[in-house]
Structure formats: C-alpha cells, structure tokens
N, C-alpha and C positions, 0 to 999 in steps of 0.2 A: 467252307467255314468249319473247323473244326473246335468241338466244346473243350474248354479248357478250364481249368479249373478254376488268409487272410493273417499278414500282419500289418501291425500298423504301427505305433509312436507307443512312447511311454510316457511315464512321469518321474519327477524326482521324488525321494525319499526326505527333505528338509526343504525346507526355503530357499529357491533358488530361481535365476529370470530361466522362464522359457523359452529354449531353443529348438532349432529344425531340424528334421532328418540330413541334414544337405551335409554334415560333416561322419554320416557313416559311410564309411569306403565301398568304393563297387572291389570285389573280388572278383578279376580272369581266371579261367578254369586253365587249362592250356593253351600254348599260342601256335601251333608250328610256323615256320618260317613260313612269309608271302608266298614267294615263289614267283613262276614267272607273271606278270599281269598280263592280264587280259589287252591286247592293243588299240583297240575303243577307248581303256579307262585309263590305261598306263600314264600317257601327259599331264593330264588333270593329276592324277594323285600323285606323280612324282614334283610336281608341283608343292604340294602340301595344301595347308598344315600336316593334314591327315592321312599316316600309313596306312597299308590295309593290313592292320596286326588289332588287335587287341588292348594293346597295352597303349596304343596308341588312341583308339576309336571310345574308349571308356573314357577318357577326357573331355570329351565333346557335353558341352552344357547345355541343357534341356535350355531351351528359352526362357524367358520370364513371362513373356505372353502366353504362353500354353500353360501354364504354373498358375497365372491371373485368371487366363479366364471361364476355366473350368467346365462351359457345358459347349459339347460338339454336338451337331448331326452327320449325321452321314447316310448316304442309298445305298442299296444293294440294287441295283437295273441292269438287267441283262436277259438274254432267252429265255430264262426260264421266268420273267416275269410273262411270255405270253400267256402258255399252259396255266401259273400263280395256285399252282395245288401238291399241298401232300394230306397223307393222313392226319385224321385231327390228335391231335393232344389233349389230352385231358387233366390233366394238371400246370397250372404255372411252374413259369421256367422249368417245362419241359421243353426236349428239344426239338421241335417241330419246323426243319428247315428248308423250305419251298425252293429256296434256290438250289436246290440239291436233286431237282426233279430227275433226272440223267440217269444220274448214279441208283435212285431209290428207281427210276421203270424195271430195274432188275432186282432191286435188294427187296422193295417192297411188295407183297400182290395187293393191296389198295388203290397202290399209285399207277401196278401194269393196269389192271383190271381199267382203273378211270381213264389213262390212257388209250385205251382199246376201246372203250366207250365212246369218247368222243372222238378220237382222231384215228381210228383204226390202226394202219400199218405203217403209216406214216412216221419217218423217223423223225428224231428230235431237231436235227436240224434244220428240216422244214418249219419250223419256227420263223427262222429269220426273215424270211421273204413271204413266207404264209403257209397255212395249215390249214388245210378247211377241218372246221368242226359241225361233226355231223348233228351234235343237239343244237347248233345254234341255226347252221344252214350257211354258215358261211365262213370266210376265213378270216383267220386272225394272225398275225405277224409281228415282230418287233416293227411296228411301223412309227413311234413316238410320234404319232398325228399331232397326239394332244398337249405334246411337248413344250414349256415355257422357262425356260432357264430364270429370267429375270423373275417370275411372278414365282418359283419356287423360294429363288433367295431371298426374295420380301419376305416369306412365309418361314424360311428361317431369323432371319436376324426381327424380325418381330416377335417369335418364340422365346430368342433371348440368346439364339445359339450364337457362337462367336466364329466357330468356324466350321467349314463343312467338309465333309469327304466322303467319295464316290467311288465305284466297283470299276475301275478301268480296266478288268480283266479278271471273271471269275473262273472258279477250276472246269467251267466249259469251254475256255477259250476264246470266246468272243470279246473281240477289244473295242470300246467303246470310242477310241482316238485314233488318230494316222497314223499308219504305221506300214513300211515297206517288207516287212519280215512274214505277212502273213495277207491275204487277201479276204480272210476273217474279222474282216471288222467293220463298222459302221459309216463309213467312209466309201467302202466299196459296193455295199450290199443293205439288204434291212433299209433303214433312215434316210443311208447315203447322205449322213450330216457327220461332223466331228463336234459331238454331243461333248471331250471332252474340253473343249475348246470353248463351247457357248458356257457348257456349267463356270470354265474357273476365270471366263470375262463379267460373267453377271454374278459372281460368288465377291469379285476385284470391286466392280461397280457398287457393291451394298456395301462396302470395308468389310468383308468377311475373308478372313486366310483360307485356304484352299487346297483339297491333295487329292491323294490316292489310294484305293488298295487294291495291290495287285497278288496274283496268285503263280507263286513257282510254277509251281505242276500244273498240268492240265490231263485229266482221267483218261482221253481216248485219243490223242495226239497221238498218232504213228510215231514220229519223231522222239517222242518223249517216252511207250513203250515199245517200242519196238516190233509194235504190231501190226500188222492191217496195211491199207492201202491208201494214203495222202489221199485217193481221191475219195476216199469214204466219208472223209473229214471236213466241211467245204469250208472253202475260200482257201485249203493248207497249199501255201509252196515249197517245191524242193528248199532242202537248204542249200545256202552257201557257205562256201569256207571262207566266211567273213574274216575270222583271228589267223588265218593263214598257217594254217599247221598241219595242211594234208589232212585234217580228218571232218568229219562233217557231225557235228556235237547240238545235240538239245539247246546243253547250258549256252555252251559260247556261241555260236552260231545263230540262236535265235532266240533265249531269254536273256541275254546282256545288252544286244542292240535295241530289244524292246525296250529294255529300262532303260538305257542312255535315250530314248526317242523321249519317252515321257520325261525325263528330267530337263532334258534340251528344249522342250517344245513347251513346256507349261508352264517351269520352274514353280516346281508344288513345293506348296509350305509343309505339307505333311506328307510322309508316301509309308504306309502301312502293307506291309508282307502277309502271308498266309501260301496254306500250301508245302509249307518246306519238310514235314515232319517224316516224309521218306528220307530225308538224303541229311547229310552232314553241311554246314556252313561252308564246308572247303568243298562240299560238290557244287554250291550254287555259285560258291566265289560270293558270298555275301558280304565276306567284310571288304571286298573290290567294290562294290556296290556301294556301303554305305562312305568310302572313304571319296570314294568320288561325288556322290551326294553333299556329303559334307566341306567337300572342297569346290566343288562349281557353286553352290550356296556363297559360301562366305568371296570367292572371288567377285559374286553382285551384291554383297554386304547384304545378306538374305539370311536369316535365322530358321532353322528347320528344324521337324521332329520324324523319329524313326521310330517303327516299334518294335516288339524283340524276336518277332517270327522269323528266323535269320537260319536255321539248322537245327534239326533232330538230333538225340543220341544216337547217332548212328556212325558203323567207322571205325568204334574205338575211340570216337570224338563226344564230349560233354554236349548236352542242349544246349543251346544259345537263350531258350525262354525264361525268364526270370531272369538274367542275365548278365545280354548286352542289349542293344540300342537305347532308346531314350527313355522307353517305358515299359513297365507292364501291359500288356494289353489281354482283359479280360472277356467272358463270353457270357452274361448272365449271370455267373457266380462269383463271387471275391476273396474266393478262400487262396489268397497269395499273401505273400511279401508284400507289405505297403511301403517297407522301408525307404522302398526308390517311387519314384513316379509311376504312376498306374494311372486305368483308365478302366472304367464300369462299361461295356458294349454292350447295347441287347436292341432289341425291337420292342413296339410296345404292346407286341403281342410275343408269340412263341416261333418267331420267325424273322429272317432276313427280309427276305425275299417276300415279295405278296403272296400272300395263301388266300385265297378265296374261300377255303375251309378252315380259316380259323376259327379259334373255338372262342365264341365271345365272352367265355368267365376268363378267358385267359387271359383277355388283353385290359391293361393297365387303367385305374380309376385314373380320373384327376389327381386324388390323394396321391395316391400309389406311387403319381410319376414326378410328382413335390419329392415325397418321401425320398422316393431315389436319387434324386440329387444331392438334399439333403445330407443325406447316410455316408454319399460318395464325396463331399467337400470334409464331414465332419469325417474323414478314416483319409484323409488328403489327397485324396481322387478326384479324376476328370469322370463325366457321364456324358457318353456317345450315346446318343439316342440313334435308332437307326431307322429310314422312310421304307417303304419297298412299294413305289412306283407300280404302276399296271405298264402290258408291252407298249398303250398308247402314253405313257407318260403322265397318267393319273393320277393321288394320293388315294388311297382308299380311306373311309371317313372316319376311321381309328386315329389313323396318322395325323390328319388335319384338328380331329377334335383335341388332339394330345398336346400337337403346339401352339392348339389355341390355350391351353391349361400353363400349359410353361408360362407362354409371354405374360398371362394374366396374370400368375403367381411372381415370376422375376422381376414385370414392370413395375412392382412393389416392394418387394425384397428381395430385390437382386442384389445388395450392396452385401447382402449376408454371405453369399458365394462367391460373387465374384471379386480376388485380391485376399481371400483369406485361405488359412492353413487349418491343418486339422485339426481337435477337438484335444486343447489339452488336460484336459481328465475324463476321456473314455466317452461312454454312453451313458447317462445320466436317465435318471429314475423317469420323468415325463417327458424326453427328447435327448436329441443333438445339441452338440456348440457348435460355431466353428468361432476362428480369430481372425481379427482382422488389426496386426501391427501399426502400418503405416497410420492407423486413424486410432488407435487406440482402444479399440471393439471389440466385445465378444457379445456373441449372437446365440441367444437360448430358443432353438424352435421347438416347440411343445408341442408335438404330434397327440400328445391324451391333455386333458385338461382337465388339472385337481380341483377336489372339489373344495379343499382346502381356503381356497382365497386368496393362496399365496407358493409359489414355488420357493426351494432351498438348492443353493450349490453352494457344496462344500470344497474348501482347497483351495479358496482366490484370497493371496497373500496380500494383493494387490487392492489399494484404495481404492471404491465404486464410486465414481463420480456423479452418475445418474444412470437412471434407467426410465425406457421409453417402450410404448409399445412402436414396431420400427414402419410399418405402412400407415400408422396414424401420424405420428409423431407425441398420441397421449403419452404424458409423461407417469410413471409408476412409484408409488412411495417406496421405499427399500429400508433395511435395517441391517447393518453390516458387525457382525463382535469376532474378533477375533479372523480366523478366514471361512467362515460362514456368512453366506448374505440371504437374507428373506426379501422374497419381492412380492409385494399386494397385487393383484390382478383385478381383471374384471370378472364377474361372477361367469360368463361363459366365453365360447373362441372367438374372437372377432374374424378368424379369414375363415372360409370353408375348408382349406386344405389344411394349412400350418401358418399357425401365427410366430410371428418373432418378436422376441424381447432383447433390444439395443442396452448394452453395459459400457458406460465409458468408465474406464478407468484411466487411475495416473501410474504412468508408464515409470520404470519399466515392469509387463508382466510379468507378476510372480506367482507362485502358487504353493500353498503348504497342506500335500497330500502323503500322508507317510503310510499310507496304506499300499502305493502303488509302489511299484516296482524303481528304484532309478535307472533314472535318463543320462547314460553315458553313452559316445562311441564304444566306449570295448563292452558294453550289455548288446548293444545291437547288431555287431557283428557278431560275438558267441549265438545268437539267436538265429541271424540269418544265415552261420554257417550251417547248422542243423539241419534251416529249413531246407538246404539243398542238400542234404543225406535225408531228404523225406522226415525227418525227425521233428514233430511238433509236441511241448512240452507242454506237460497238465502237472498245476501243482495243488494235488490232491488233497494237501495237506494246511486248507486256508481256515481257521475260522470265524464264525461271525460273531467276534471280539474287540473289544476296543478300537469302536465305533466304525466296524469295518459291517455292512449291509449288503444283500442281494444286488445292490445296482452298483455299488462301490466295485463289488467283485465282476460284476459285467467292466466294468472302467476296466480296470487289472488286465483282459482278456485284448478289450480294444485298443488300450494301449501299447502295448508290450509284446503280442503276438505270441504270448503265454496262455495255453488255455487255464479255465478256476476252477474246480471242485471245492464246494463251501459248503462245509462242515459243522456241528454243533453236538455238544457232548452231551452223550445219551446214558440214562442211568438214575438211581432212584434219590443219589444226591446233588443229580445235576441239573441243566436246564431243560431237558429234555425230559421230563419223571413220567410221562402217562403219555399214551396214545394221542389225546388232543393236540398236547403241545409239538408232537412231533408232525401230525397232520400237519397244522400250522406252521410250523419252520418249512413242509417240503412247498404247503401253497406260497408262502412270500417268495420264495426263490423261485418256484417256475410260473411265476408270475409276471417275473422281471421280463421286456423282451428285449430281443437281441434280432439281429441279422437272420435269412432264412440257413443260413448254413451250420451256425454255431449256438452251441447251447452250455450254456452251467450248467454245469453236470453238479448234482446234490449228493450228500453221504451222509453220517454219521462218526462219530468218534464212540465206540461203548466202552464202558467202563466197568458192568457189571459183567461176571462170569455166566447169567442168566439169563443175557440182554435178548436173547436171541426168541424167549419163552415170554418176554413183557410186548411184545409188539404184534398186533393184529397182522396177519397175513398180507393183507390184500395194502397194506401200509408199505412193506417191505419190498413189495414187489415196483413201487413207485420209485425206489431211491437205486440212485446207478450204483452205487460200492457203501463199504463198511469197514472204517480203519481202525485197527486197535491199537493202543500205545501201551509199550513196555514200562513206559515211566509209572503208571497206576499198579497197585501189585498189592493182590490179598485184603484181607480184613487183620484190624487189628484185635487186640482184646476188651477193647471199649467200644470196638464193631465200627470202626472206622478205615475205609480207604488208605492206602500207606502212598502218598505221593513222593514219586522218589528225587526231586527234582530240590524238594524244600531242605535249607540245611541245620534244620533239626533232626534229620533224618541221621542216627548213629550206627552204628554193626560193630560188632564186636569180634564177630570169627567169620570173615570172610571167606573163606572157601565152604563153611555151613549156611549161610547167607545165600551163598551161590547155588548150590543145589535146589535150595527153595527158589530160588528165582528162575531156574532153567526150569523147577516143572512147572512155574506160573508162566513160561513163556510158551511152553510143548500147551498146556492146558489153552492159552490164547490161539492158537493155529489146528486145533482140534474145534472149535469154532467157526461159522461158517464166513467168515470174515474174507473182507477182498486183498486189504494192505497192513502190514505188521509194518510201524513207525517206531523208531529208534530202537532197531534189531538187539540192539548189543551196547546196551547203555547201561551205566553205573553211576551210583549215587556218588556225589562229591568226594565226600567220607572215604571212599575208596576207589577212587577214577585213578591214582597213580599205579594202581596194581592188574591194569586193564590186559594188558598182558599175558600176567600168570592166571587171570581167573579167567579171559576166552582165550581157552585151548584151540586146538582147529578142530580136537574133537567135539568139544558142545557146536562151537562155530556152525560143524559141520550136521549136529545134529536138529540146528534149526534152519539153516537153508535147504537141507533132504527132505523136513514136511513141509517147508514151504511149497517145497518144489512139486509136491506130489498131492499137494491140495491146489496149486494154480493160486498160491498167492504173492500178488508181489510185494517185494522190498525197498521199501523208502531210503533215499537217500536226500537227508534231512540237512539242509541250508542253515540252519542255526544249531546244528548238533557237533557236541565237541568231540563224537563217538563215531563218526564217518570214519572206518578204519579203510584204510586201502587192502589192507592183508584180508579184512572179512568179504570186502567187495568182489575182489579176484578172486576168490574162493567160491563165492556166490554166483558168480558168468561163468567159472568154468563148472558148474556142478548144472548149468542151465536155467539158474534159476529167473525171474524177468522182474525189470525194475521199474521205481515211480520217483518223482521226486515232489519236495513239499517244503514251502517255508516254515510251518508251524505261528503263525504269523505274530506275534510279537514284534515290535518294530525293529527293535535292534538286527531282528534277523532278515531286514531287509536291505544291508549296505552289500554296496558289488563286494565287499569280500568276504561276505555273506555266500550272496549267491553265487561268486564266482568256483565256489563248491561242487557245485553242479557241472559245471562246464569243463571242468579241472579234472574230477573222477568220468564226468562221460570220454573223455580225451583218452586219457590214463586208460581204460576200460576197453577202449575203444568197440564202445556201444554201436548199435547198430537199432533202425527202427524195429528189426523183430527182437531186441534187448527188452522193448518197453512193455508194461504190463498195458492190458486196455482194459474198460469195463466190460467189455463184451465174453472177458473171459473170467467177468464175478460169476460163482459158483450158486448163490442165489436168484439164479435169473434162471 
C-alpha cells in the first residue's frame, strides 16, 4: 500500500438547477500507440468495445451502482496477517502499515528487533505453513482455521456495506486464488483453500458485488528484481515464455496471466491495482489489462469498476493517478480531485493489515466512523472501510465493533447516503448535506448540535416542502423567506452519532448562493488542469462582507477545490479598530471545522500606515498573511481615508498625483505585509492614462521590493488593472504570485474569474510561481 494523498463541486453564482460533475471532461495526458498486444489479451480486446489507448478507456462509464451505493469493505489478508505487527503510531491517520511487515523487518529496528523476539531466524516465509513463536510456544501459520466466508459477508452487508473487496495479491506475493503461474498461493500451501473463490460465492450469495486488489510488484520476487534465487522465494516457478517472444519477462510472462486467471475465474465486479509506482502504464501494459477487463465484462453484460493505480511518472510517461480508470482511489487522506469519482480507503485504525499493536486512541469512535462516511458522500465519495483478518481468519474487535456502528447508524439513515450526490453548498456551519434527486431530498447531518433551537441554510432557491427528523420520521416546523430556511429542532441530538434532518423539496433543485464560486464545465476543468501542474489555488483576497461568514467561506473551499483566506478590514475606521474585535474575527473563523487536511487560512486587510503598532503581538502571530490594498491611500485634510475606488475621487495633475501614490505604494511594502492587492491601480478619473503614468520604471520599482521583502502579488479577479505587461515584468524579475476575488458579487462570473486562468496560461505560471504563507515574513 502506498499513502497517497481534495477537490470537490461547486456552486452557481445566480439561481440556477443543480447539476453534477459528470459533464466535466476527463483530460489524457499522452497516448502512445498500443503496440503489439499481449496474446492472452489480444482477442478479447480486438474484439472491443474497448482499445487499449486512452482515448479509448476514458469512455468507459463508472456504473451507477458504485455511484449509488457508496459505502465499500474491503480486507487486507495475507502472510503478514500471521506476525499482525509493526511499530505503534501515535497519531491518527498516521501511517502505520502491518501489512508491510517484509519490507519494515529491514526498514524498521522495532519490527527486526520483535521479529527476533519472537520468531528468531526464521524467515518471513515461514509464515505460510508455520512459524514457531517462541513467547507463545508454539506455531502459528496462515492457517484460516477460523475462516467463514458466509459469516463474514452477513457481517458486512449487515454493516450496510454494499460491496466488498479483498487483497488477492499483496506486494509479498502470496495469491490468495488459483493460479498456475506461481505455486505461492493458497491453493498449494498455507489453507490449501481458494479463499478467493469461497469470499466472492458467499460475497454473490448475500447480493454483495465483489473484487479485488491486486499488487503489480512484488518486493523480493527474483523474477521481478532480478535478484536472488526462485528458490529463496517459496512456492516461485520458473517462468515461461508464455507471450511467445523468446524472452522470459516479469510483466508478460507472469503478471498478465495472473490477471487474466483472476478475471476469467471470478469475474470481479471491482479489481483495484497497487504497486505500479516503479514502472510506467506501458511497463505493466495496464491499459491491455483494463481494455480486456472492460471488454470480457461487458461481453457477460457485467458492469465493472477500476481504480487508477495503472502507472508511475515514470519513462518520460505522465502518472496515470488522478487520471484514468474509473476512480480516485484514496489512502486515509482526501486532499484530490473530487471532480471524478473518488473513494475514501482506510482501516479503522492506522492500518491495513491487523496490527496487534495498534494504538487504541488511533482507532475510529462510533462517531468518527458516521462522520466519515458522511464527509465522503457529502464531497461525492465512496468510503472503503477496510477489515484486517488475523492469519486464522478472525476480526479483531475494533473491526467488528465498527460495523456494528455502521449497520446501526445506516439501518436508520442509510437513505441519506445511499443514491445521493454531493453537498451542493459546501460544508455548512453544524454539519454536511448530501442530495438525493431521484426523491427530491436534501439531508442536513448535524455533527454539533446548536444550542440555538434551530438550524439555518442559506442558498436553497428551492420550495421546502417539509422537513423531518429522518430515523424518527418526527416532523420539524421550518420557516423559509427568500433562499434561507430556519428549521426548529429538538432541544438536544436524538442519535448518538449524527442525527439527520430530511428536506423535501419541490424539484427542480435550485439554489441561490452568490457568494460561491460558479458551477460551469469550463470552471472545473481550468481547476482540475492546475491541479495536475501540482497548482492549488487560494484566493486570499475574500471578505467577510455581504453576508459572506466563516462557514460560507469553508462552502467556497469544498466546493470549488479553491482554497479561502477570509479577510476583514483592520484599521481605526474600520471593522476591525481594537484588539478585541480582531481576537474575535480570528476565533469565529478558526472555529469553523473543516476536514483533517485543510484549513481557512485567516488575514487581515490594513488600512492604517500604523496598523502594524495597533495589534498585540501575540494576536499577530495567530493570523496566516496580511494584505494591503493600494486602493486606500493617505489622509486627507479633514483626516479622512482617500478611497480610490469612489467616483468622487477627482486629480487634477496626474503625473503629481502619481508620485504621491508611488510613495504611498514603496511606503505600503516597507510594511511587514504578506500581499500587495491591486499593484498598479488608478482611480477612474484617470484609468485611461494607465499607460503613460506605469512606466516599467515605477512598475519595476514596486515588483524589485516586492520582490526583496517576499511579498506576493495579487492578481485580482474583479480588477480592471490586471495588466499583462506588469505581470510579465513581475515573473521575470521573480517575483511570486496570489490571486483573490475581492469578493463583491459581480466579481464572481467566470469572466470574472476566468482572469485567473487566462494570466496563469499567459504566464505560464508554475507551483513555485505562487506565494505561500509560509513565506509571510511575520511568522
């Protein structure tokens, strides 16, 4: 398993029905031509539908069943469940991976040392047939004594899971199915059962769909490095020149028949990859694989899912992750792309694989593992939950006590997951949504509970026909004006985990949120091209202004796959005049919660030339950045602010005008400020002469302290002063950039924003173009 590393949906800027991600385009990196096919796979895929190209395999439609029903299980079972130990972890979603034992007897000295401890000199694959362990007195072996297919799959689809999937081959090589390529497997040795066989008949017999995950590599296969002695390796056979080409090859020879055995022999609904991250897709021949998947599937009119572990950057060749196949497939963390199908994986502790030494703060409340499901439907995600079996075939009573918690939580409000899409306005102040179309539903799960009496969502355009609490059926009084609805509650939670509140409305859903971003294809590919240039955007520049709040701005974030920095103007005639009120703007906003990955990042806007001399220290050190805007400028002779923005604003000798405004601009960047927003702006009065009064020498004499104080430069989404000529003067002199709506509504239509994406093109920006916080100069 390797850890791997969040966007999601948006909203529209006006009133308008909510649509799905399903009309943003998948984008192929390069295709090279097939080439010759593999002669195992060549019939089948010349067969069709499906090439093994790219252009071809990106057509292939995720099911509707996998889409529907949202929560998976899956095992991790194999050798290293006998050992079931690495060092402990001490933090959540760290990565503490027991099935990894192999690798970690040499990476780790915890795991040689326990190792050594119990099982002296005995190598790891004495596991399979038995190990004597000397604290216990006796041996222990993948023996699945205690093995029950059917009584495991009651224990999922009682949890609520819908389908399940198994390790049919971890990066130690033991295959848990039949297979003639290798005498490594369970079949021959260990169990001497084809464990895959009884899982996906009693997986069939519960209606649960059914797969695999298999692992490219294997760590010590001779075959596969070029090392060592087949017989080191037990159960390894010579290869044969099975693809008949005179040479005797890893790939072809003995990872392509494995994968035709398993597709031929099981016909798995799901067959999930790993392992690939040494080699390139055209080393494993993966899109042979998945076109032949795709085509023996549909010739037994069988819908399948793939995931996108298909090839490394490696080659000269693009990763295939984020990609291609059918999904995302995630590790513990969510920080991807949600724009395509994704899928949450973890254990419910900090492991695949059974650890014996897991650390019990690590593993998953009841709450914790509602929550995650929750989080994963409302950002339009599946949650694989994953078992890790002992070598007898055991759950250990984490796992069992977990989907006792599912099925009791789902067998109540499993309507709010199952058949709904994701959360169309973000993350909300006391909880998640999700939707659910087909029935006309949106689902409020209220993870905190106000004390208020009554929750608010803002943005539903859409007539509330009723609302209910949804595992009672009590019904809730509501007050709906305008696209705000108030809903009465009970004075405390009725579930122990997560209560939900049922909203029928009258279709079609609408919503009027103009604080979000819009929801176009051409937003969401501009976004998801970035995010595969590593480029994720913060728009530093939001405030909390017309009726735009801490949680609104979380929406913004989980929407749109834009990060928020949220703002409020500091200074002695503004909202922010005294220390208190600043305290208080930074606690409502990091107050708000969010996912464990991502945070609101908080700032300020100053406005006073002193601002820096009004704020308590230890205040300062709280807030990520500090933006100053050029539009505020000086005192006047009545001792007022000059906002340059108003068009009362007159000048009369413009190029004397200017000189005072370049040293109020040098005077703003002598400041210990993070972001200089709207660099090079002029008052209406005089915006036609933009011109002749920025020289490229003042230009250049405020991107030189920018540049030399580590401050970045806004490029401003509603500014009519985004010059191209200052920009390219700016990246070549080095300087690093931010961008920011200024938020005002108007400056939220894509042609708006498409400012952004137009100058990063133009520019051609790069992730080390962008400013971060981490290089604010107050920190």
């Amino acid at each position: 398993m390797k850890h791997t590393s969040f966007i999601t949906l948006a909203c529209m800027s006006a009133v308008t029905a909510f649509t799905s991600f399903s009309d943003v385009p998948k984008l192929p990196t390069e295709d090279p031509p097939e080439g010759a096919l593999h002669p195992l796979l060549a019939e089948t895929i010349n067969r069709g539908p499906f090439r093994a190209q790219w252009a071809s395999l990106v057509t292939h439609k995720i099911p509707d069943w996998y889409l529907h029903d949202r929560i998976g299980v899956t095992a991790h079972w194999g050798i290293y469940s006998v050992p079931g130990w690495t060092k402990r972890v001490d933090k959540p979603y760290g990565i503490g991976y027991a099935e990894w034992y192999w690798q970690w007897m040499t990476a780790y000295p915890e795991v040689r040392e326990y190792h050594k401890e119990h099982f002296g000199d005995q190598p790891y694959d004495a596991f399979i047939d038995g190990a004597y362990d000397r604290t216990l007195g006796k041996k222990i072996g993948f023996w699945t004594s205690d093995f029950n297919a059917d009584k495991l799959m009651k224990q999922v689809k009682d949890a609520g899971g819908k389908y399940f999937l198994v390790t049919s081959k971890h990066h130690e090589g033991f295959c848990i199915f039949n297979t003639t390529t290798t005498d490594r497997n369970s079949v021959k040795m260990g169990p001497h059962r084809d464990l895959a066989k009884e899982i996906c008949d009693a997986a069939r017999r519960h209606g649960l769909r059914v797969g695999f995950y298999f692992s490219w590599y294997e760590w010590f296969n001779p075959h596969y490095t070029g090392k060592g002695d087949i017989r080191t390796y037990k159960g390894c056979k010579p290869l044969t020149d099975i693809d008949k080409d005179g040479k005797l090859e890893y790939v072809d020879d003995y990872i392509i028949p494995q994968i035709k055995e398993l597709i031929d022999q099981y016909h798995p609904d799901l067959l999930y990859f790993d392992g690939d991250w040494n080699h390139s897709y055209v080393y494993w021949r993966s899109r042979e694989v998945l076109a032949y998947y795709y085509n023996q599937a549909a010739e037994r009119c069988q819908t399948v899912v793939s995931n996108d572990r298909l090839g490394g950057a490696k080659d000269g060749l693009s990763t295939a992750w984020g990609t291609y196949g059918d999904l995302r497939h995630v590790e513990y963390f969510a920080n991807v792309d949600k724009s395509r199908p994704w899928a949450m994986w973890r254990g419910f502790g900090n492991s695949f694989g059974w650890n014996r030494n897991e650390n019990p703060k690590c593993i998953l409340t009841p709450l914790q593992v509602v929550q995650m499901m929750v989080n994963c439907a409302a950002a339009g995600g599946n949650t694989d939950f994953n078992l890790g079996p002992t070598g007898d075939g055991n759950l250990p009573a984490w796992d069992s006590d977990s989907l006792t918690a599912m099925g009791s939580w789902l067998g109540k409000n499993g309507n709010s997951i199952y058949g709904t899409t994701r959360s169309p306005l973000g993350t909300l102040q006391h909880g998640r949504l999700t939707l659910q179309e087909p029935t006309s539903t949106l689902y409020y799960h209220l993870f905190d509970w106000p004390g208020t009496g009554e929750i608010v969502i803002d943005g539903i355009a859409s007539k509330i026909q009723s609302a209910k609490i949804l595992s009672t059926g009590k019904p809730l009084a509501f007050v709906q004006q305008d696209a705000q609805v108030k809903i009465r509650i009970p004075a405390s939670a009725l579930d122990e985990t997560v209560t939900v509140v049922a909203l029928r409305y009258q279709p079609p859903f609408q919503i009027k949120a103009p604080w979000l971003y819009p929801q176009t294809p051409e937003f969401y590919a501009n976004v998801q091209k970035l995010r595969k240039r590593g480029i994720t955007l913060v728009d530093y520049h939001l405030h909390i202004r017309n009726n735009m709040t801490p949680a609104k701005a979380v929406s913004r974030i989980s929407l749109s796959g834009i990060d928020s920095g949220l703002i409020e103007n500091h200074g002695r005639e503004w909202p922010l005049s005294d220390n208190e009120k600043l305290a208080d703007f930074i606690d409502r906003c990091k107050s708000v919660e969010m996912d464990n990955e991502r945070k609101l990042l908080v700032g300020i806007q100053v406005n006073d030339r002193d601002w820096y001399k009004q704020i308590d220290p230890d205040l300062l050190k709280r807030l990520d950045y500090v933006v100053a805007d050029t539009m505020i400028m000086g005192v006047t002779k009545e001792g007022k602010q000059q906002r340059l923005w108003l068009p009362e604003v007159k000048i009369d000798d413009a190029e004397k005008w200017m000189e005072r405004y370049m040293a109020h601009n040098l005077q703003i960047l002598d400041e210990p400020i993070s972001i200089l927003a709207n660099p090079t702006y002029l008052p209406a009065c005089i915006a036609d002469q933009y011109d002749k009064l920025w020289t490229e020498e003042r230009m250049k004499q405020i991107i030189e302290k920018a540049v030399k104080k580590g401050i970045g430069i806004e490029i401003q989404a509603g500014s009519p002063f985004a010059n191209l000529r200052f920009f390219q003067l700016a990246k070549t002199m080095g300087a690093k950039f931010t961008v920011g709506t200024n938020n005002f509504y108007d400056h939220d239509k894509i042609d708006k924003i498409g400012l952004w994406f137009d100058l990063i093109e133009k520019l051609q920006l790069q992730k080390s173009d962008f400013w971060t916080p981490a290089m604010r100069p107050l920190k």
